[in-house]
C-alpha positions in Angstrom: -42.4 16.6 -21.0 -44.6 13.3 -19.7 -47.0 13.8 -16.7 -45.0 11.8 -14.5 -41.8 14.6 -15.9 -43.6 17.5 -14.7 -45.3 16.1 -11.5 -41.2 15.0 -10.0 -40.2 18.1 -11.7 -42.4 19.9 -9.0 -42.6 17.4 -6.1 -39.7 15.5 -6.4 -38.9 16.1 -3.0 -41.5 14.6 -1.4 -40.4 11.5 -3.5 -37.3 11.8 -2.3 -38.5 11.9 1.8 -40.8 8.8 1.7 -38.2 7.3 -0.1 -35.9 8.1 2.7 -38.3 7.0 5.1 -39.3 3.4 3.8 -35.3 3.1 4.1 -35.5 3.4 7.6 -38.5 0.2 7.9 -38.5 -3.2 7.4 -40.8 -6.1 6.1 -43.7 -5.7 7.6 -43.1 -2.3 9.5 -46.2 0.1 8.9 -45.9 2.8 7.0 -46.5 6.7 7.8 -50.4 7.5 6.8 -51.3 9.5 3.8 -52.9 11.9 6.3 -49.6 12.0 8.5 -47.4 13.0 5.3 -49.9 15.4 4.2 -49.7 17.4 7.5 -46.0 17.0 7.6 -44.6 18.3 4.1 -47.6 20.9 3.8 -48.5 18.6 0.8 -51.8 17.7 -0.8 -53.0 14.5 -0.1 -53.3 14.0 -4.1 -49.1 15.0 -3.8 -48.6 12.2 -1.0 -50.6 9.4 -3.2 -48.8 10.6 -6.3 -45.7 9.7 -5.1 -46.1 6.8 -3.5 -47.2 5.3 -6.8 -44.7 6.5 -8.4 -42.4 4.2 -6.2 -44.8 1.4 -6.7 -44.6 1.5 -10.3 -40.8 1.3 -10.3 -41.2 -1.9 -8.1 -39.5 -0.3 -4.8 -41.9 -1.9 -2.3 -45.3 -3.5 -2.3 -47.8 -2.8 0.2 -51.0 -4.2 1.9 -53.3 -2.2 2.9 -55.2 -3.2 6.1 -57.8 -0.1 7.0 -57.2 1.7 10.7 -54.3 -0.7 11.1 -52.2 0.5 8.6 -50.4 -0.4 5.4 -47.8 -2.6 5.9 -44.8 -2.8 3.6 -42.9 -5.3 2.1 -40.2 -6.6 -0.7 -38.3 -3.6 -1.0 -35.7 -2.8 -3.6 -33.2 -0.4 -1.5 -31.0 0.0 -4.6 -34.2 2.1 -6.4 -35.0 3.9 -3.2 -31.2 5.1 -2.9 -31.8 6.4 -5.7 -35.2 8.0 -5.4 -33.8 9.0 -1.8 -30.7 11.1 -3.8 -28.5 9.1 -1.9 -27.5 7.0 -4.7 -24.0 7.5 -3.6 -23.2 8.5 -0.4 -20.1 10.8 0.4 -18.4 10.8 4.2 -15.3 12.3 5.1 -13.1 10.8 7.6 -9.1 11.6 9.2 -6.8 10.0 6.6 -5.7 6.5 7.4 -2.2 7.0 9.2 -2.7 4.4 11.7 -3.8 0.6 12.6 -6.4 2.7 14.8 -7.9 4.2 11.7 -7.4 1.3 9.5 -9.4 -1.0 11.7 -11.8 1.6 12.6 -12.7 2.2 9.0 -12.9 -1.7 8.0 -15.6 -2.0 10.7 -17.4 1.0 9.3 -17.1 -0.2 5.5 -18.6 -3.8 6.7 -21.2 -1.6 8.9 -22.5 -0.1 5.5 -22.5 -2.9 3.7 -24.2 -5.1 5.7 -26.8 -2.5 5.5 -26.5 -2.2 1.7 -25.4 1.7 2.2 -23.5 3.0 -1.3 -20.9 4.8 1.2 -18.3 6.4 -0.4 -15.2 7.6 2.3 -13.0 10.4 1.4 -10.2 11.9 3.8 -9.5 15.0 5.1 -7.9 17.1 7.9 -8.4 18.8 10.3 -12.0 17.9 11.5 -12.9 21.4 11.4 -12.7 21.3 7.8 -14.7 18.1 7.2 -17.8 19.8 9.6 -17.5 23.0 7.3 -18.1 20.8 4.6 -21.2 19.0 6.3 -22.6 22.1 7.5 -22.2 24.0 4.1 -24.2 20.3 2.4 -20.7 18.9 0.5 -21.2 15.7 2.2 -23.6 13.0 3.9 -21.7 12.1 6.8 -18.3 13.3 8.8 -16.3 11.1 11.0 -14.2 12.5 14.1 -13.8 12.6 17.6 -16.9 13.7 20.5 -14.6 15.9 21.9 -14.1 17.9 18.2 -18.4 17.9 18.0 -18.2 19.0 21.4 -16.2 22.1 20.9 -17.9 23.4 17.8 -21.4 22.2 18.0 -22.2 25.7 19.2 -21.3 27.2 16.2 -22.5 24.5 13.4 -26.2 23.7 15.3 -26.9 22.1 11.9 -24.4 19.7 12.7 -25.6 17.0 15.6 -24.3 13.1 16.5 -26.1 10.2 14.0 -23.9 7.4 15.7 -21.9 7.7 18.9 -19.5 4.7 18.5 -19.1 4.0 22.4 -17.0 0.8 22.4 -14.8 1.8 19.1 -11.4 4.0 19.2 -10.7 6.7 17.3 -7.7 7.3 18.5 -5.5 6.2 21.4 -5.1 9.0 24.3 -3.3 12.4 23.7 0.3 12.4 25.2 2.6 15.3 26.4 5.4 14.8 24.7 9.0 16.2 25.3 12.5 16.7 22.8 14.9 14.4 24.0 16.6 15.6 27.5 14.1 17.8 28.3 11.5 17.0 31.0 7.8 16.6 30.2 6.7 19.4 31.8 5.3 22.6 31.2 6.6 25.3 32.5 7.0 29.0 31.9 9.0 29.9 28.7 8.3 26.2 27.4 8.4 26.5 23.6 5.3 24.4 22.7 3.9 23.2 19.2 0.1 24.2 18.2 -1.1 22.7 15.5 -3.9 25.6 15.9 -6.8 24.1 13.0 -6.5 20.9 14.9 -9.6 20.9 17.3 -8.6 18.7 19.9 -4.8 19.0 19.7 -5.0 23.2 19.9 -7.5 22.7 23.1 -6.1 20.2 24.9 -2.8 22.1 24.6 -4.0 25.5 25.7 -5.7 23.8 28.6 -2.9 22.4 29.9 -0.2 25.1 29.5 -2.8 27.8 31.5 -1.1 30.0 33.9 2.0 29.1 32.1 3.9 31.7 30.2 4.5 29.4 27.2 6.0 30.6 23.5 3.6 28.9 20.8 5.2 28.0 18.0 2.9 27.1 15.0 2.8 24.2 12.7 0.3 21.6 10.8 0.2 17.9 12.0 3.4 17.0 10.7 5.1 19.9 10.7 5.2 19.9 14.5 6.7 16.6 14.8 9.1 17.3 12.6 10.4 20.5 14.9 10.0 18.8 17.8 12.5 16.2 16.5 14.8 18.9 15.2 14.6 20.1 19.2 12.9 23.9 18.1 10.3 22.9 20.2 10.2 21.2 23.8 6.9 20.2 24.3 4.3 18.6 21.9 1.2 17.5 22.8 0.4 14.7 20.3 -2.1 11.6 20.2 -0.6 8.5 21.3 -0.7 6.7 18.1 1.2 8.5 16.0 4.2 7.7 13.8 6.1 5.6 16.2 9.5 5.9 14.4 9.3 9.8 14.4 8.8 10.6 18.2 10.7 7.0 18.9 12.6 7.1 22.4 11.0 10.6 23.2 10.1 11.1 26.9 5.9 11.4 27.4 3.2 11.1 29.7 0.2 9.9 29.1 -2.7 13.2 29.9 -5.5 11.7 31.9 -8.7 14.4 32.0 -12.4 13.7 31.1 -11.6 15.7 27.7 -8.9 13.1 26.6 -11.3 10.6 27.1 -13.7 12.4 24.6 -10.9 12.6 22.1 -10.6 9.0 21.9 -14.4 8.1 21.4 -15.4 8.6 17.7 -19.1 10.0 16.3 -20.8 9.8 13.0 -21.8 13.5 12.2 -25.0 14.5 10.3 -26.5 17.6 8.8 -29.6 18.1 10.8 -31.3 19.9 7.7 -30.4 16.4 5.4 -34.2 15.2 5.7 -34.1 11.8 7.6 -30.5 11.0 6.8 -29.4 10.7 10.5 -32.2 8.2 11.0 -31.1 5.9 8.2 -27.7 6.4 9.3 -28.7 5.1 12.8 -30.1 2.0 11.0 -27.5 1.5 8.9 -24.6 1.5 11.2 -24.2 -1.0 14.0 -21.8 0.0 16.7 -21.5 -3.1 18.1 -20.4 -4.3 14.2 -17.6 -1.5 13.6 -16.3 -2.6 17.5 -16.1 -6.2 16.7 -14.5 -5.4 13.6 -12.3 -3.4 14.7 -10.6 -5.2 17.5 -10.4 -8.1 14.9 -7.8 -5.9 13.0 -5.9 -4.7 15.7 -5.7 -8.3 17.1 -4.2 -9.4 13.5 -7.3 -11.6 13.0 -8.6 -9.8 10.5 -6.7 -7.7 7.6 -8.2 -3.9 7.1 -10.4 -4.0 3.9 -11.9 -0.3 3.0 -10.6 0.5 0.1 
């Protein structure tokens, strides 16, 4: 085993975090001291140099050195730090595309990323609560949902915080009360009402509004309650307002307007707080204002969805 084999082998991961770091500047930005990384990893300052030539001699920046002002850096190859970063690929998890919400939400993403040269790989999964286990357990870079799903489970995942809030993109449109045909959209005692119970925001919003209500719960998965709210074994469904429109076609609805709805409808970038610096280069990396123009581009019809 070389030098160089045995010095990575034991300090690879202070490689890895000034890696992730200089992904975060740009030309000319000024690089964290030698003295500053030594203090922050509870390296040597031999550790800190070590590396940093290491990523010089694989031609991932160049720097110039200019005494109490700094060390500015410059012509950096982002395809080697990805990979000295071990983030050479990626992996988020997102709701699977079902809708033109989600379709044009994710081309706006996918464009985000690639603008900023991220190797972003998007998987799909339900519920939400599933795709923050996987963050918090360290299956994945990045999760995708709702702020009202962070909201109701950041107490339990504190690993888990907000990298992007995506203020003027949708993730959905607004939940709905729905009703089976001939029956009134109302909730009432000995309502028979679907739960979709693993679903964050669908399970809370519904037990919010049927309080105080003596209502039968009848349990199902996402599809599974549309389907017995069609077949009329449940009256009420509480459902978001861009779902299949040819199942729940003609059904009578109103439109739920509380401060939680609204959160439902605004979508976050997740992070593992313990994923060294990855929220940061997340933050530079996405541009919200890029994934909201995108995305009403697609909705609009000017623009096709392209993510996959």
């Amino acid at each position: 085993m070389s030098n160089l084999e045995m010095f990575y082998q034991k300090h690879g991961l202070t490689v890895r975090n000034i890696s992730r770091d200089l992904l975060c500047l740009s030309d000319g930005d000024v690089m964290v001291s030698i003295a500053e990384y030594t203090e922050k990893f509870g390296v040597s300052r031999w550790t800190v140099q070590t590396a940093i030539q290491i990523l010089l001699d694989h031609n991932c920046i160049r720097l110039e050195r200019h005494g109490a002002k700094g060390t500015q850096v410059y012509d950096f190859d982002r395809e080697k730090l990805w990979e000295f970063a071990e983030l050479k690929f990626i992996l988020g998890f997102a709701p699977p595309p079902s809708t033109i919400i989600h379709d044009s939400l994710y081309t706006g993403l996918i464009q985000a990323f690639a603008s900023s040269d991220m190797p972003v790989r998007l998987g799909y999964m339900v519920p939400a609560g599933l795709r923050i286990e996987l963050l918090h357990s360290g299956r994945c870079n990045f999760v995708i949902t709702s702020k009202m799903a962070y909201d109701l489970v950041c107490d339990k995942y504190q690993d888990v915080g907000i990298g992007v809030i995506l203020n003027e993109s949708v993730y959905s449109l607004p939940f709905r009360l729905y009703a089976r045909p001939g029956c009134e959209p109302v909730i009432k005692d000995r309502t028979r009402v679907g739960l979709y119970e693993d679903a964050l925001e669908q399970s809370y919003l519904t037990r919010e509004l049927c309080k105080g209500k003596d209502v039968a719960y009848k349990y199902g998965n996402y599809h599974g309650c549309r389907e017995m709210l069609a077949k009329g074994e449940i009256d009420i469904l509480i459902q978001r307002g861009d779902v299949d429109s040819e199942v729940l076609k003609g059904f009578p609805y109103y439109e739920i307007e509380n401060e939680a709805n609204d959160r439902c409808v605004t979508p976050v970038i997740l992070c593992n707080k313990n994923d060294y610096h990855f929220s940061k280069i997340i933050q530079k990396g996405v541009s919200a204002e890029l994934v909201s123009e995108m995305q009403k581009k697609v909705i609009s019809g000017q623009n096709a969805p392209t993510y996959y």
